[in-house]
C-alpha positions as CSV (number, residue, x, y, z in Angstrom):
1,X,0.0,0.0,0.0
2,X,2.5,2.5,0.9
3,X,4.4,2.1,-2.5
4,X,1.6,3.2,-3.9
5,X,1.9,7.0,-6.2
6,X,0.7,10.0,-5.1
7,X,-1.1,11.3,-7.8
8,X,-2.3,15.4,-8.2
9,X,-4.4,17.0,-10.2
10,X,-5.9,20.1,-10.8
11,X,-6.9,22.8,-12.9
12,X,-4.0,24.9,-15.0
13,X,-3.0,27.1,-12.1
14,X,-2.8,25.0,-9.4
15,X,0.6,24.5,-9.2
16,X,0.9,20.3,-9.7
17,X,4.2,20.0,-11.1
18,X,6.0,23.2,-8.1
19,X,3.8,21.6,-5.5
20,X,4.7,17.7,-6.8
21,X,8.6,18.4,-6.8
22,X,8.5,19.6,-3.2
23,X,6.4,16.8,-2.1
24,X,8.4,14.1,-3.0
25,X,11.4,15.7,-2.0
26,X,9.3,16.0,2.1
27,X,8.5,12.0,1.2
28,X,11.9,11.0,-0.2
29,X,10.0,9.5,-3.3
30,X,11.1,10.4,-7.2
31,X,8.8,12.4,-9.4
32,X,7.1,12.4,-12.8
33,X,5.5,14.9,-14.8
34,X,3.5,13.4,-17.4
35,X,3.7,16.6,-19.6
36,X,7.4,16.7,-19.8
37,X,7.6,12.5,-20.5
38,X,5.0,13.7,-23.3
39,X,7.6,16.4,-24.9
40,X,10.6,14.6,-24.0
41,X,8.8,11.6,-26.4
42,X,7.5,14.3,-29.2
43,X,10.4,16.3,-29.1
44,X,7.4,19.5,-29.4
45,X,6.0,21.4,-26.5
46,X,2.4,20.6,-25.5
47,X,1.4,23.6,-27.1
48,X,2.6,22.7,-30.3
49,X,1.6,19.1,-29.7
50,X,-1.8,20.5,-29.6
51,X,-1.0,22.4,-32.6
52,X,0.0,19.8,-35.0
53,X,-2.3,17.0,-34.1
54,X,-4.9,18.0,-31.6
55,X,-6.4,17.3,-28.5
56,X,-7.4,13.4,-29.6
57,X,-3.5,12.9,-29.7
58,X,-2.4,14.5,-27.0
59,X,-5.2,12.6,-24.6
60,X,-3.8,9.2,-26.6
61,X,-0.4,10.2,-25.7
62,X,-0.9,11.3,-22.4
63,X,-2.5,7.8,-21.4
64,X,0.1,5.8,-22.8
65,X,2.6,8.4,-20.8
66,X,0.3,7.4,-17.6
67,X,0.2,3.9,-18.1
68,X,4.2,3.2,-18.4
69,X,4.8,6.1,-15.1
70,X,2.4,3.6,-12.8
71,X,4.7,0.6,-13.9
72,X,7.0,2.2,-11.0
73,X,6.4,2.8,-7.4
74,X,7.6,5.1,-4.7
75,X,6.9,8.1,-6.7
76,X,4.6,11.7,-6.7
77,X,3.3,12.5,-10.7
78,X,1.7,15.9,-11.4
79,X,-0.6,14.9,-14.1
80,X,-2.4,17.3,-16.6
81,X,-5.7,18.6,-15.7
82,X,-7.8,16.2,-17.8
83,X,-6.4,13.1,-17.0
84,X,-9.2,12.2,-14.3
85,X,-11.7,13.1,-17.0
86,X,-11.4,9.4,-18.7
87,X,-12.8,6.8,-17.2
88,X,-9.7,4.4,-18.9
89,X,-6.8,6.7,-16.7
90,X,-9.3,6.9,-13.9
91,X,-9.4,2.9,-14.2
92,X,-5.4,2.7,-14.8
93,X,-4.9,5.1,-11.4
94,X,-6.7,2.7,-9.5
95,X,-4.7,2.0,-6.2
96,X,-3.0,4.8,-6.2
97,X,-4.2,7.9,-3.8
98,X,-5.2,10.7,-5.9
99,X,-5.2,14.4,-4.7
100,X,-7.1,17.0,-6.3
101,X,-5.6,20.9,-5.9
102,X,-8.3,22.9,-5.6
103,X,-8.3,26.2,-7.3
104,X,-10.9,29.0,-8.0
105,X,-11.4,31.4,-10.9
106,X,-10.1,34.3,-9.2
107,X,-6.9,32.9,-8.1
108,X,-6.6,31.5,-11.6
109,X,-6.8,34.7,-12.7
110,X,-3.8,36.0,-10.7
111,X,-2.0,33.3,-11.7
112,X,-2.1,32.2,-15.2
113,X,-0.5,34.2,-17.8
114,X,-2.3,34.2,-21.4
115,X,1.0,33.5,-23.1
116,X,0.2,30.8,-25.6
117,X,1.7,28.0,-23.4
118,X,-2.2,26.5,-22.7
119,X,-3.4,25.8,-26.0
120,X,-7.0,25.0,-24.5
121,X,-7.2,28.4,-22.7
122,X,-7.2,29.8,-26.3
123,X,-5.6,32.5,-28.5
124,X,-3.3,34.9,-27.3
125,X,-3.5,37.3,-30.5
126,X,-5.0,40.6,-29.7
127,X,-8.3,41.3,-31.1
128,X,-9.2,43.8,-34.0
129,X,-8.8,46.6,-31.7
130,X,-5.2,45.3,-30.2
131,X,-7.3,44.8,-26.8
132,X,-5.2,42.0,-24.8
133,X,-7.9,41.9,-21.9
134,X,-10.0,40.8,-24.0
135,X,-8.1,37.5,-24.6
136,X,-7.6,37.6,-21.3
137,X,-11.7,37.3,-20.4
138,X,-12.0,34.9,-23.1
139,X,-9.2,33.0,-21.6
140,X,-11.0,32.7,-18.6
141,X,-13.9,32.2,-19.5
142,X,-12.5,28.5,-21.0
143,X,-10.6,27.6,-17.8
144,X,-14.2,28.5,-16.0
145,X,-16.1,26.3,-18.0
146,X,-13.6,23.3,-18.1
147,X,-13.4,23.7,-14.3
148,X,-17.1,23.3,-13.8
149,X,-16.8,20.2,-16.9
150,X,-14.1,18.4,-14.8
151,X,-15.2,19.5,-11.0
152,X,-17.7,16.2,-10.9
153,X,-14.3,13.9,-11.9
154,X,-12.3,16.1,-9.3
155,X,-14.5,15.5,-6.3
156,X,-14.1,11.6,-7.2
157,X,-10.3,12.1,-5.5
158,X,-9.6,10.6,-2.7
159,X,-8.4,13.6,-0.9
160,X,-8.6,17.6,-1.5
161,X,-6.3,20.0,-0.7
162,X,-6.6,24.1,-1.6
163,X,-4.0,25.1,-4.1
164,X,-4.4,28.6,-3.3
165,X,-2.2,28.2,-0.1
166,X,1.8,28.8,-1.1
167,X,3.0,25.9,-3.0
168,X,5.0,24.5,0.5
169,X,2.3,24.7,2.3
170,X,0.1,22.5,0.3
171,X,2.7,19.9,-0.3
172,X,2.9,19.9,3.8
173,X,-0.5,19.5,4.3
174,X,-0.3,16.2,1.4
175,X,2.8,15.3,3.4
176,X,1.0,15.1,6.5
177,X,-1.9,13.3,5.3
178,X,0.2,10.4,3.4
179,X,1.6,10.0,6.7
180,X,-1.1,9.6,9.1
181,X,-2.1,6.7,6.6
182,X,1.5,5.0,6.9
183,X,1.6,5.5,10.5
184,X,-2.0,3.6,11.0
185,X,-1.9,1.8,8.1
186,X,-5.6,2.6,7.6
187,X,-7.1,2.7,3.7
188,X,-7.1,5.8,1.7
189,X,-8.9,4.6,-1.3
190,X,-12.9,6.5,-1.2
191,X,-16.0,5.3,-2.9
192,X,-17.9,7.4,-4.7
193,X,-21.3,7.0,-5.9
194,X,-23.0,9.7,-7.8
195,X,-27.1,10.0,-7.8
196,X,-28.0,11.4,-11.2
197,X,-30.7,13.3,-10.8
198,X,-31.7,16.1,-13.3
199,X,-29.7,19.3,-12.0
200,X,-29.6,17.8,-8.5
201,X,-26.7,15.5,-8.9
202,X,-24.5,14.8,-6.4
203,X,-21.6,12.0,-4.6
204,X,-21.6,10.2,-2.0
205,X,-17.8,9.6,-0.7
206,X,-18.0,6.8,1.7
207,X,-14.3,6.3,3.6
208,X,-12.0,6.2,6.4
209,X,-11.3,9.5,7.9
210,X,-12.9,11.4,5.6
211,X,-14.5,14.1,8.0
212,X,-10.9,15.2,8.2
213,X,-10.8,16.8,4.8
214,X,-14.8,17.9,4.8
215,X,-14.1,21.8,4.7
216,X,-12.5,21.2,1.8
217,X,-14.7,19.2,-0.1
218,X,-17.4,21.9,0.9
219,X,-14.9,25.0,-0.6
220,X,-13.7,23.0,-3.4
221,X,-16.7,20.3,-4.7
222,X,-20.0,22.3,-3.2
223,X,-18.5,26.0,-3.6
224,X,-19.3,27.0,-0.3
225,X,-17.5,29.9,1.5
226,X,-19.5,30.3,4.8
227,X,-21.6,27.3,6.7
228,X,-23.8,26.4,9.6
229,X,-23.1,23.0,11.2
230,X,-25.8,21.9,13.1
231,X,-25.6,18.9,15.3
232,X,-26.2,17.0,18.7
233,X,-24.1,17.5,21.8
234,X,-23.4,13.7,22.1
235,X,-22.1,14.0,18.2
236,X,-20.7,17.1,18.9
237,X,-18.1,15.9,21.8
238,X,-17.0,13.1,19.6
239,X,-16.3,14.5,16.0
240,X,-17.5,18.4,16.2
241,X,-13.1,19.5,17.2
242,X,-12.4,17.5,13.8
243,X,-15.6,19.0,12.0
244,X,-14.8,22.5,12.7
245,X,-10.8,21.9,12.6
246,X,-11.4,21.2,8.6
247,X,-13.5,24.3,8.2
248,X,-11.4,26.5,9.7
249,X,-8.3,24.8,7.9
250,X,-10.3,25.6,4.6
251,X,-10.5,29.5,5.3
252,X,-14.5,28.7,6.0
253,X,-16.6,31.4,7.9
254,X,-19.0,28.8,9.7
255,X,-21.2,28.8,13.6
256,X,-22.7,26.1,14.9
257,X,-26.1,25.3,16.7
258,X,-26.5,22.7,18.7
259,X,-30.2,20.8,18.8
260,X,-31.6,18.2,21.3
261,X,-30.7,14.3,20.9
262,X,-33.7,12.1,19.9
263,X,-36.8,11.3,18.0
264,X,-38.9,13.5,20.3
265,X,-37.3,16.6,19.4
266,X,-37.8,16.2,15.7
267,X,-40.4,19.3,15.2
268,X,-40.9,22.7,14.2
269,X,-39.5,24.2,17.5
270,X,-36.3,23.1,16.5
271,X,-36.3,24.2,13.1
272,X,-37.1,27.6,14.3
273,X,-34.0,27.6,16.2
274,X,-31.7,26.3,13.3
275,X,-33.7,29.3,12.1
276,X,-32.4,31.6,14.5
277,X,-28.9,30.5,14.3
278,X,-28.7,30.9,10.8
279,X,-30.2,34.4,11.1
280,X,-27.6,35.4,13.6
281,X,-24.4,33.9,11.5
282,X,-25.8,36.1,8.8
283,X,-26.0,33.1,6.2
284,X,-27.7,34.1,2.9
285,X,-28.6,32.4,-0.3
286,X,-25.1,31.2,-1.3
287,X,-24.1,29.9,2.4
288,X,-24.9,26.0,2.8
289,X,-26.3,23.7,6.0
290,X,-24.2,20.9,7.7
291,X,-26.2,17.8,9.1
292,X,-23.3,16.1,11.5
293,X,-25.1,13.7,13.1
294,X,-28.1,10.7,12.8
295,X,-31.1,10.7,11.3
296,X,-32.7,13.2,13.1
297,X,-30.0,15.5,12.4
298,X,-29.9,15.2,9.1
299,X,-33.7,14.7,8.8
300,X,-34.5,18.4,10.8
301,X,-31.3,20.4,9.2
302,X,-32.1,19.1,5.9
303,X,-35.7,20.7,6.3
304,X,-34.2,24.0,7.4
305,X,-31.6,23.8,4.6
306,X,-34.7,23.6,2.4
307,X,-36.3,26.5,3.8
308,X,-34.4,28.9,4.8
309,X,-34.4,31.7,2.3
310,X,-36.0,29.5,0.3
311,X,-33.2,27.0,0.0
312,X,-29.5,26.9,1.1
313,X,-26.6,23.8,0.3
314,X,-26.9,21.2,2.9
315,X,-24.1,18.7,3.0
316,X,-25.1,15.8,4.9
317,X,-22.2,13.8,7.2
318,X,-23.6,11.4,8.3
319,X,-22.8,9.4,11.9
320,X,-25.1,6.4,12.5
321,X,-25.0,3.5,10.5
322,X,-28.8,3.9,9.6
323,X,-27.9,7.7,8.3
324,X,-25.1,6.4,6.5
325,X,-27.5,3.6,4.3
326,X,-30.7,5.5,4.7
327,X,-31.5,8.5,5.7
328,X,-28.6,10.8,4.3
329,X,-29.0,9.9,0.8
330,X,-32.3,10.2,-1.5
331,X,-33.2,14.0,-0.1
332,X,-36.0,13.6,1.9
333,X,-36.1,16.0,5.1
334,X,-38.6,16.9,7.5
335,X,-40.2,16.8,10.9
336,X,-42.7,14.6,12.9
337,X,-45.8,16.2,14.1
338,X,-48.1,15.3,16.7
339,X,-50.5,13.0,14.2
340,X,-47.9,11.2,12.5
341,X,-44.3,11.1,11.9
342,X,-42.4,12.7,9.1
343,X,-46.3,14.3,8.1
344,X,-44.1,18.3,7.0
345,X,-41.1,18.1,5.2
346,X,-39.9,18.1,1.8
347,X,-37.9,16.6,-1.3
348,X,-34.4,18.6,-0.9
349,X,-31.6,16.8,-2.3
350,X,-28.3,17.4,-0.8
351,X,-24.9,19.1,-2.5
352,X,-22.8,16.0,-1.2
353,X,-23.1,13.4,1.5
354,X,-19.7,12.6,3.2
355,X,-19.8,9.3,5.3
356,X,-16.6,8.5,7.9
357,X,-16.9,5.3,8.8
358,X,-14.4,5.9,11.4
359,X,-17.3,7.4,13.1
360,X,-19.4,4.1,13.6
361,X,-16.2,3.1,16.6
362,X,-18.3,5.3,18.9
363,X,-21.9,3.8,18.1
364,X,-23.2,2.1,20.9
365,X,-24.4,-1.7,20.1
366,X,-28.2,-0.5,20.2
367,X,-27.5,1.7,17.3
368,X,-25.6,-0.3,15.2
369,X,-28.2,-2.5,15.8
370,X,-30.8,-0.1,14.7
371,X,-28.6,1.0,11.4
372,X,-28.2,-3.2,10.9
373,X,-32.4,-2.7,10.6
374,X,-32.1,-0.7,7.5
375,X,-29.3,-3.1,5.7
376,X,-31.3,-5.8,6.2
377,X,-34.3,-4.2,4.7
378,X,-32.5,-3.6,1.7
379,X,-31.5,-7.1,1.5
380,X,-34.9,-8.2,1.6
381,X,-36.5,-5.9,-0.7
382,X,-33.5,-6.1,-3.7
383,X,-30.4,-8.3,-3.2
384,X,-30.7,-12.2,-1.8
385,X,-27.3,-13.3,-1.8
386,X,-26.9,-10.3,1.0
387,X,-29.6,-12.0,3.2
388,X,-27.1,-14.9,3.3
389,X,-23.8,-12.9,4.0
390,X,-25.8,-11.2,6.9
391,X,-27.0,-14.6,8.3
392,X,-23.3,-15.6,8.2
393,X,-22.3,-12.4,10.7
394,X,-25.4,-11.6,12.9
395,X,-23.3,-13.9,16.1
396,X,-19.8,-12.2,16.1
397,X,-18.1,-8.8,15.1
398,X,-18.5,-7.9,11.2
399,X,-15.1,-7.2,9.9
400,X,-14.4,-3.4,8.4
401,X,-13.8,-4.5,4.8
402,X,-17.5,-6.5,5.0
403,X,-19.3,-3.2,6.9
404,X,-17.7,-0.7,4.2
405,X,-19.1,-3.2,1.2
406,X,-22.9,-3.0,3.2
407,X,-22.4,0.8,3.5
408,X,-21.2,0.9,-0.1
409,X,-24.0,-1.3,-1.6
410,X,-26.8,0.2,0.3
411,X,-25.7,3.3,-0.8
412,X,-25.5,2.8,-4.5
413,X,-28.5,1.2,-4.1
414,X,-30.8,3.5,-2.6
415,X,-28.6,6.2,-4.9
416,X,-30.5,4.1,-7.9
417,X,-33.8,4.3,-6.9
418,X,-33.8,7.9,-6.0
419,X,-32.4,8.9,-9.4
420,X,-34.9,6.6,-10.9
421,X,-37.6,8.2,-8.8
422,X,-36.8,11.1,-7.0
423,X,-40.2,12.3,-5.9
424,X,-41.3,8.8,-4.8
425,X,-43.9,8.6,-7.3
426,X,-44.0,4.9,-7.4
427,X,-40.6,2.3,-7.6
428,X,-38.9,4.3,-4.8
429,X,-42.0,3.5,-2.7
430,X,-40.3,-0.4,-2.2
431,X,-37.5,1.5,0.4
432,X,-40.3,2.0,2.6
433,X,-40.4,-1.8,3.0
434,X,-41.5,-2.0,7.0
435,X,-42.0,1.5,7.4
436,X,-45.9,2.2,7.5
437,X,-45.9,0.1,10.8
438,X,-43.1,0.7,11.8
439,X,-44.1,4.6,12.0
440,X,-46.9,3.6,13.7
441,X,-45.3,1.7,16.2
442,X,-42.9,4.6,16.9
443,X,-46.0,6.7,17.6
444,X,-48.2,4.2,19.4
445,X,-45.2,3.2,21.5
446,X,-43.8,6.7,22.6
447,X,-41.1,8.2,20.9
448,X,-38.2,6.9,22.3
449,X,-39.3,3.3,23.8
450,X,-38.1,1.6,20.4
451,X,-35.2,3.1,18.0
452,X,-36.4,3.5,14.3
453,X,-34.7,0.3,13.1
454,X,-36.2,-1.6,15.5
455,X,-39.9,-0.1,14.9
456,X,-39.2,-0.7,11.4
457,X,-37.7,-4.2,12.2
458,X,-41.2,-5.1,14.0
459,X,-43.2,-3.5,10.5
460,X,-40.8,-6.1,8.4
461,X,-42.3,-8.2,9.8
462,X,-45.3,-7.9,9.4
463,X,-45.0,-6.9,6.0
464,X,-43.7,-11.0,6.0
465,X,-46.7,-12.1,7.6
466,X,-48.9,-9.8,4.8
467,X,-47.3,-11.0,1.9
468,X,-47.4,-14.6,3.3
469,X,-51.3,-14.2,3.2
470,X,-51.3,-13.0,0.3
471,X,-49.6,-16.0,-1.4
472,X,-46.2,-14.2,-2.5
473,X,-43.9,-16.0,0.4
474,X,-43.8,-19.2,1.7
475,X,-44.1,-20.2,5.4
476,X,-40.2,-21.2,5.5
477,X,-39.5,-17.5,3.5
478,X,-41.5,-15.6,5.7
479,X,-40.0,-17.3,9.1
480,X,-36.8,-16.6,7.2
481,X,-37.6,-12.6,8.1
482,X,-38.3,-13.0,11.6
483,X,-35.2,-15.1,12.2
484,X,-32.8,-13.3,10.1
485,X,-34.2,-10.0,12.4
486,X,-33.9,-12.3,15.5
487,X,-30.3,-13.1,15.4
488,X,-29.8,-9.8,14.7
489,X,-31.4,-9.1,18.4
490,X,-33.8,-6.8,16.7
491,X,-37.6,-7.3,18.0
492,X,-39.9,-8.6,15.4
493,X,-43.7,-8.6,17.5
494,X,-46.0,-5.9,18.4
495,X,-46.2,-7.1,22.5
496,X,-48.8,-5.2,24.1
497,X,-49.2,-2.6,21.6
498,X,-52.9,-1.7,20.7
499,X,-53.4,-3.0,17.2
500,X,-56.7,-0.6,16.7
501,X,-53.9,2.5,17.5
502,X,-51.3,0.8,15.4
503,X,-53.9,0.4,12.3
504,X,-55.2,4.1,12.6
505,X,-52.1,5.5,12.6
506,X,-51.2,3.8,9.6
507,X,-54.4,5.3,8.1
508,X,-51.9,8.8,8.4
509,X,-49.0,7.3,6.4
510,X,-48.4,9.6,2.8
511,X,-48.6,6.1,0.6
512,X,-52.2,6.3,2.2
513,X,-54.6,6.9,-1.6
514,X,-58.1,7.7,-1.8
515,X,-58.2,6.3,1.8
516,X,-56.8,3.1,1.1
517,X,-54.2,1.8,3.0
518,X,-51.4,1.1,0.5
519,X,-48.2,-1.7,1.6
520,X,-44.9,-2.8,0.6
521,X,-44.6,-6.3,0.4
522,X,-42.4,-8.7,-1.0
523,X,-42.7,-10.8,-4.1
524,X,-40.1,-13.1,-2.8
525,X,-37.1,-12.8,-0.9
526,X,-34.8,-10.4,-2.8
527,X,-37.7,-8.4,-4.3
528,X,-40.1,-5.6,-3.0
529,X,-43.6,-5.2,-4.4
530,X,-45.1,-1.7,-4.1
531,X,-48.7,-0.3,-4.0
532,X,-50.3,-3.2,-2.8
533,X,-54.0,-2.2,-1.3
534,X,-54.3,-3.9,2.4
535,X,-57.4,-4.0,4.1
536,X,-58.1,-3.2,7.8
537,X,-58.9,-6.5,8.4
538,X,-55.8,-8.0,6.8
539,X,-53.8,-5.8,8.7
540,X,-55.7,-6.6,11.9
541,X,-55.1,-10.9,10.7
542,X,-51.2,-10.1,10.3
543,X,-51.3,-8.4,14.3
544,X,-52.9,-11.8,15.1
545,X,-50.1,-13.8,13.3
546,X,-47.4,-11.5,14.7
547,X,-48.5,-11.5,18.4
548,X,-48.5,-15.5,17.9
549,X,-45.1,-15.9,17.4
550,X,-45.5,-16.2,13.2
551,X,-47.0,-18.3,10.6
């Protein structure tokens, strides 16, 4: 792992090849520039390389140049600003850490000279009326719009650094980052998922120590210059030093608010005082919303980022397991109201969701357990083989590589079905597998007496039992539910619960249609059906079942 190549990009500007040669000098490694092997081979500059045979060439070239420089180890290579552009150098730079500089357009602007030497900046000839500032606007106008082409390939580095600091600086900070990974030996290598979603679009970066470099992911990949980060003091103690240490390493103005810990505190009294905050911070229009922090978190800061002014960034950082594979991702936020939970909130997709799964050390057993809930949902409702894998580590610890491939595939998952269906008109309806009880039970019960997974672990099931009446499961599927969610120590009956409560508050949940009570069941293991009408009675039958032990 740690011959691995430091690899940077960045914009024209940023300073990859001055930067590059002082890092590995700190790291005693060699250093390649891929643009110099490229002239050294042609015998041309790059600009006259681009001259004689184009673009095409030069990105045929600069591959080949790529491939034979990651045939060596021990080394730091300043790449052009395109190369993370192609998905075959993206594939080739595989294994190797990859640092984006981050630059913006008006330090570009200081620093880039209209001289000819960047042939895709365009012409340096003066125009008809010998004007050279207008070359110069035109000039920047190109770098502008290939920054905003290449920013989505950028933020799918595994670390980000801000170029505008002097060139020393930066290659300290790289330094010192290269080296906390040596010294723990922990992986540096991200996933990213995107969620395509027509002018919503966004990643998901799922990694170890990641919150570490989240003010610059906010400055650099969601163009924010001034945040709120709202979370929970429990959260706060643990991670909020490391939260705010990024921001204020990235030059960010930002405040915080702290909000009460729990389910019962998810309500329009604590909007209002995300409300306040944000008021007294002085954030406006182009300021953005931090959720660190579970579901609730996320869930009641999203709802503010939605409405405040109309709409602010939120970036969601995620610290429970069930934030990480639910809640964080798909963009729906609100609050709980006295007749029903989650009955005022909104479809407000985030600018980025950063999950550290470093964080989930400090998760008590209950809320893993709870976050375990949600996996196992999506098991049931879309991948079998998983339902397997999870049998196989419900009695003893799950190793980090396996928890990071659950977080990973829920993730792209549920990032699927929400660019698929991002309002919930119909096929994202299947992720509320378990929920319309589930809701209910959290209600009926008293906020607080079960976690949401384990409400929602208790609906499962009887979304089992209801689609084991209705012919879709067998008897050995549906007691296949209950004991997966046993051995998992999640709770899978109603107890003493009054089923007439339980039903009528299911009569509130939004998949409710011309005042029919509409279920997700399953078709068979692996497989969520959606929009299935349920009677009051069938619902009442399935109590029965559940308070019996089962079918």
């Amino acid at each position: 792992m740690l011959a691995a190549n430091i690899i940077l990009t960045g914009m024209m500007g940023a300073g990859k090849s001055t930067i590059g040669q002082i890092l590995a000098g700190k790291l005693a490694r060699s250093f390649a520039d891929l643009d110099l092997i490229i002239e050294q081979r042609a015998g041309i500059t790059i600009q006259e390389v681009f001259r004689r045979y184009g673009e095409a060439q030069f990105r045929t070239w600069e591959t080949e140049a790529l491939r034979e420089v990651l045939t060596r180890e021990y080394q730091v290579v300043a790449t052009g600003g395109g190369v993370v552009a192609s998905q075959e150098n993206r594939h080739l730079m595989q294994g190797h850490p990859i640092v984006w500089l981050a630059l913006d357009s008006s330090n570009a602007a200081r620093r880039l000279t209209f001289d000819g030497q960047r042939p895709l900046l365009g012409s340096t000839l003066p125009g008809e009326d010998g004007d050279l500032t207008s070359v110069a606007d035109q000039g920047m106008a190109n770098w502008q719009r290939l920054e905003q082409q290449r920013r989505w390939a950028y933020s799918q580095c595994d670390w980000v650094v801000d170029a505008t600091l002097p060139p020393v600086v930066v290659a300290d900070e790289i330094a010192a980052w290269w080296q906390r990974i040596a010294a723990k030996q922990q992986p540096w290598e991200i996933e990213h998922l995107r969620v395509e979603i027509p002018e919503d679009s966004y990643s998901i970066h799922v990694g170890h120590g990641v919150l570490t470099n989240l003010g610059s992911r906010c400055r650099a990949e969601a163009l924010l210059e001034q945040v709120l980060l709202v979370s929970n003091p429990t959260v706060f103690e643990l991670y909020g030093a490391e939260a705010v240490g990024s921001l204020q390493a990235a030059d960010l103005k930002w405040d915080t608010v702290l909000i009460p810990d729990g389910e019962e505190h998810k309500h329009l009294q604590t909007v209002e005082s995300i409300y306040t905050a944000a008021v007294k911070a002085g954030l406006d229009r182009w300021s953005g919303i931090i959720a660190l922090g579970g579901g609730v978190v996320g869930d009641v800061a999203g709802f503010a980022a939605a409405t405040y002014m109309r709409g602010v960034k939120l970036v969601q950082v995620p610290t429970t397991l069930l934030a990480q594979v639910d809640s964080s991702v798909g963009g729906k936020v609100g609050v709980n109201h006295p007749q029903g939970k989650n009955l005022i909130g909104s479809f407000y997709q985030p600018s980025m969701v950063l999950v550290d799964l470093q964080t989930l050390r400090t998760l008590p057993r209950r809320q893993f357990l709870t976050g375990m809930a949600e996996v196992i949902k999506y098991a049931l409702i879309a991948d079998r083989d998983l339902i397997e894998e999870l049998e196989k580590h419900a009695d003893g610890e799950v190793p980090p590589p396996t928890l990071t491939d659950w977080v990973r595939g829920c993730c792209q998952l549920k990032a699927e079905v929400v660019a698929s269906d991002a309002q919930e008109t119909g096929y994202r309806e299947g992720l509320n597998f378990g929920h319309t009880v589930g809701h209910g039970v959290e209600k009926v019960a008293g906020y607080g007496r079960y976690t949401h997974g384990e409400a929602i672990a208790i609906g499962m099931v009887t979304a089992a039992i209801l689609s084991y009446l209705r012919g879709y499961l067998t008897r050995s599927d549906c007691q296949t539910v209950v004991r997966l969610l046993e051995t998992w120590q999640l709770p899978t009956g109603i107890g003493q619960l009054s089923v007439p409560s339980i039903v009528a508050t299911c009569r509130l949940d939004k998949k409710v249609r011309a005042g029919q009570l509409r279920f997700v069941l399953l078709e068979h293991l692996g497989k969520a059906k959606v929009g299935e009408v349920v009677t009051e009675e069938e619902l009442t039958e399935a109590f029965r079942i559940q308070k019996e032990g089962g079918p």
